[in-house]
C-alpha positions in Angstrom: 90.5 91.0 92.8 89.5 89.6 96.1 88.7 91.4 98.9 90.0 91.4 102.5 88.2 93.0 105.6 90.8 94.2 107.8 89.2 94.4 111.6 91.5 96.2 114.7 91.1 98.5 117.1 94.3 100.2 116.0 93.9 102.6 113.1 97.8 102.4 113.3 97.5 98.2 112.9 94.6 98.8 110.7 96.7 101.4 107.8 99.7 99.0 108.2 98.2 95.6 107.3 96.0 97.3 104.4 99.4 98.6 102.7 101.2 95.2 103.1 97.9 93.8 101.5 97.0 96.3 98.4 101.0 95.6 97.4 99.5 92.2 97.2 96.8 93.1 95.0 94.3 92.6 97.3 91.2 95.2 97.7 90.8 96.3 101.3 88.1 96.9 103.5 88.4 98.0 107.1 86.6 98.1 110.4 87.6 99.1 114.3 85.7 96.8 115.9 83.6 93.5 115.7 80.2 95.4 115.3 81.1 97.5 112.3 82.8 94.4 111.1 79.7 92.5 111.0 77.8 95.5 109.6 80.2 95.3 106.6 80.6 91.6 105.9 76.5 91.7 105.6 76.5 94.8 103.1 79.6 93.7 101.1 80.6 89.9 101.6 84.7 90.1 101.7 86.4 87.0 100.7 88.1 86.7 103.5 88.3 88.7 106.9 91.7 89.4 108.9 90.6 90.0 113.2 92.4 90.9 116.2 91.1 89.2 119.5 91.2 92.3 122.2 88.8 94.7 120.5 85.8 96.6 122.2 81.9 96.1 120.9 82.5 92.4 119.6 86.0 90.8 120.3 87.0 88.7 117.5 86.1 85.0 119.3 82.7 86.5 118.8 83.0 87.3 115.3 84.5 84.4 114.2 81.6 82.9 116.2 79.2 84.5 114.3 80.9 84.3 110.4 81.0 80.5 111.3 77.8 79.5 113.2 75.3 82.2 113.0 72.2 81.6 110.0 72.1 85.3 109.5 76.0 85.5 108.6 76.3 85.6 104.3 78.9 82.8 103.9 80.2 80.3 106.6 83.1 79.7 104.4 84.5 83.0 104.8 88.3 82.6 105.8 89.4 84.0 109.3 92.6 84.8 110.4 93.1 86.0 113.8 95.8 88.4 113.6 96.6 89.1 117.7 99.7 89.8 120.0 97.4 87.4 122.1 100.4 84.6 121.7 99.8 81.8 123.7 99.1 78.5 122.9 95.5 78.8 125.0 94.7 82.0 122.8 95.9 80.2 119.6 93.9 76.7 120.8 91.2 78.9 121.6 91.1 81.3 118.6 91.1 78.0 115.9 87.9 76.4 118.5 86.2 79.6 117.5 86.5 78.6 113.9 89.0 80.6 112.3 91.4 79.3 109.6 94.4 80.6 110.5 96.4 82.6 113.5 99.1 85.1 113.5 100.5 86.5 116.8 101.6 90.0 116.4 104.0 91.0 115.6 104.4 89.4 112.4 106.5 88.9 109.5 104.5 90.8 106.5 105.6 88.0 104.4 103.7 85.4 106.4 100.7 87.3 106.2 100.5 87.5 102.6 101.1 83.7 102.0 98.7 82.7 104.5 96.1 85.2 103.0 96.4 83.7 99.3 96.7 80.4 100.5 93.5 80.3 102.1 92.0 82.8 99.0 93.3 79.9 97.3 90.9 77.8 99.6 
């Protein structure tokens, strides 16, 4: 089963993406922010990590940043999707610069999710 680190601010956003997920079969991790995010990719490795952008602590550009470039990061290969209501084409130009794999603007259709998630499980 692979295993997906959900990362939002919202506990609301947060509960709602993790029960679209574990219908999928998917095992979920979660964190509110960019810092505890970090914390948990380094204790537990997910197999791919789902972001928002506006977050306090580390905003998601950062932690994409840092899953992508940074040495002390466990896997550069780790999917990212940014997940965001941030929905222009700047953020989404911007967001895919950072290194992530994939972006969503918010809202979203749960369906879309959920293929872009096994697709890039997939890899």
């Amino acid at each position: 089963m692979s295993t997906v680190l959900i990362v939002d601010d919202s506990s609301t956003v947060r509960e709602m993406v993790s029960s679209i997920l574990k219908k999928s079969g998917l095992a979920i991790i979660e964190a509110a922010d960019g810092l505890e995010a970090k914390q948990k990719i380094q204790a537990t490795s997910p197999d791919l990590v789902v972001t928002d952008i506006v977050m306090p602590k580390m905003n998601g550009y950062e932690l994409c940043r840092w899953i992508k470039n940074d040495p002390e990061a466990p896997d550069p290969k780790i999917p990212v999707v940014m997940c965001t209501s941030k929905s222009e084409e700047f953020d989404r130009y911007w967001g895919m610069k950072q290194g992530a794999d994939a972006y969503i603007a918010k809202p979203f259709i749960p369906a879309e999710l959920v293929k872009t998630i096994k697709q890039l499980l997939r890899g």
